[in-house]
C-alpha positions in Angstrom: 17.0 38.1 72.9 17.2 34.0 73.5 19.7 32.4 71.9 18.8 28.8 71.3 21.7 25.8 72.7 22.3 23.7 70.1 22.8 19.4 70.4 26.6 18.4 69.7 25.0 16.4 67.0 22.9 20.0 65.3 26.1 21.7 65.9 27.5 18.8 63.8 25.1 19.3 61.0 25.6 22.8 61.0 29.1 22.6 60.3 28.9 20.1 57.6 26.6 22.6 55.6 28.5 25.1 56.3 31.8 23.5 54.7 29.7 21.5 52.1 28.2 25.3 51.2 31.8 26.5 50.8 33.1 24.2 49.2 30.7 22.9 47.1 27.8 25.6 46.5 29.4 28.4 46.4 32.1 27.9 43.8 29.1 26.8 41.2 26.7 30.0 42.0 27.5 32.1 39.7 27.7 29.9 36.9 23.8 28.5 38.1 23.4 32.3 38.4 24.6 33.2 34.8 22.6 30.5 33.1 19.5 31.1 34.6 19.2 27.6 35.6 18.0 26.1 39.4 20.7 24.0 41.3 18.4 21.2 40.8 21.8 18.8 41.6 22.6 20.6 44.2 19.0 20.3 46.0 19.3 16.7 45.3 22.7 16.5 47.6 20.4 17.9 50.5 18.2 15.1 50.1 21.7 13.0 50.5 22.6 15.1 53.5 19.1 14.3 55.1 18.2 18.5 55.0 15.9 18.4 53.1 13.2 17.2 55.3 14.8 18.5 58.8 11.3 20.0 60.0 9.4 16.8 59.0 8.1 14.7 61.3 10.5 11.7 62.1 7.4 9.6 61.2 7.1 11.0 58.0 10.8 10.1 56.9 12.3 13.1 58.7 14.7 14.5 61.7 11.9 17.0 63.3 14.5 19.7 63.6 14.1 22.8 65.6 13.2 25.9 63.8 16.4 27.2 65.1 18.3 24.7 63.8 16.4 24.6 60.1 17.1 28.3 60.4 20.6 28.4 60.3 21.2 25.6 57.8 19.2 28.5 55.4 21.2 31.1 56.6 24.2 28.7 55.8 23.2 27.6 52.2 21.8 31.5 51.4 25.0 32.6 52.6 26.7 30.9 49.1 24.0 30.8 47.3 20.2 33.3 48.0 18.3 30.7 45.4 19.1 28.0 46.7 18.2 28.9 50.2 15.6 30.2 49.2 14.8 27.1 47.4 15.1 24.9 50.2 13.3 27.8 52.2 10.3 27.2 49.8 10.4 23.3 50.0 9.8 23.4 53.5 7.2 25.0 53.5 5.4 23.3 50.9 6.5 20.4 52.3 5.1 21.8 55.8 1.5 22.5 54.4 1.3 19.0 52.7 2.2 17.1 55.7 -0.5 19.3 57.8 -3.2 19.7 55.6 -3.4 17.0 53.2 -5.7 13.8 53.6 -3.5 11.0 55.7 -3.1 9.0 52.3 -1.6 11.5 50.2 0.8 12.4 53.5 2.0 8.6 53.5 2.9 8.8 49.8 4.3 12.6 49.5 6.0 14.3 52.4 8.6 11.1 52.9 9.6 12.1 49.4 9.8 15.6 50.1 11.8 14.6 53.1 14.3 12.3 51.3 14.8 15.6 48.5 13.7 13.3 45.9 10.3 14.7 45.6 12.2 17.5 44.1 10.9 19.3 41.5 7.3 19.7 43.1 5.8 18.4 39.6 6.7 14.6 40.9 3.7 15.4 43.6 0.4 14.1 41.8 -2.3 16.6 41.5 -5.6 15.8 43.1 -8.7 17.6 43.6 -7.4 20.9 43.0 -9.8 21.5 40.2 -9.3 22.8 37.2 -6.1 24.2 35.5 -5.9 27.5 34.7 -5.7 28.7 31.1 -2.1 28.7 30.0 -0.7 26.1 32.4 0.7 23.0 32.1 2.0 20.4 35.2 5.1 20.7 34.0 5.1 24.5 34.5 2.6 24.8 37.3 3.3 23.8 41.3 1.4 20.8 42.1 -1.8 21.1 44.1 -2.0 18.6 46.6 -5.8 19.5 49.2 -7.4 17.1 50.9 
């Protein structure tokens, strides 16, 4: 097995999740946890942190982080709290497909919003061209389809 080096500066970043997880995260989980309710606050200090877009292209508003490194910031944040890794886990991946499948405009406009964790909840994306909405849904239910 390979065990990637880390930077000085992603070792950095590591350990300030991990203590901002700690200290900050894990305390309120089970109260998120017992209402039912997403962290949304707490996804929106990731954006502060710049994590929220650490696999986006630098060009695109974000640090174009190793795998390894985005990796362990999960493993972090899941560590105090699974739904908000998970979360995070989620907008990455989203945020991954928009900035490598959409058309070049809708790119410009959405993934350095994503990246910045104020694109957060996905409903702020504008829909476009993703035909019509199923029975039953409404955007501020549904994900937002974003094709190009």
């Amino acid at each position: 097995m390979t065990v990637a080096r880390l930077a000085p500066e992603q070792r950095d970043l590591l350990d300030l999740v991990r203590a901002w997880a700690r200290t900050e995260v894990a305390p309120r989980a089970a109260a998120f946890e017992a209402a039912h309710t997403f962290p949304r606050e707490l996804f929106a200090e990731l954006g502060r942190m710049d994590v929220a877009g650490l696999g986006v292209a630098e060009e695109h508003g974000g640090s174009a982080q190793p795998s390894a490194v985005s990796l362990r910031v999960v493993e972090e944040i899941a560590r105090a709290f699974l739904a908000l890794g998970m979360g995070l886990s989620v907008h990455w991946l989203a945020t991954w497909a928009i900035e490598r499948y959409a058309a070049e405009d809708v790119r410009k406009e959405v993934v350095p919003l994503l990246a910045s964790g104020s694109g957060w909840p996905p409903t702020r994306c504008r829909r476009r061209a993703a035909g019509p909405t199923p029975p039953g849904w409404s955007p501020g239910r549904a994900a937002t389809a974003v094709t190009g």
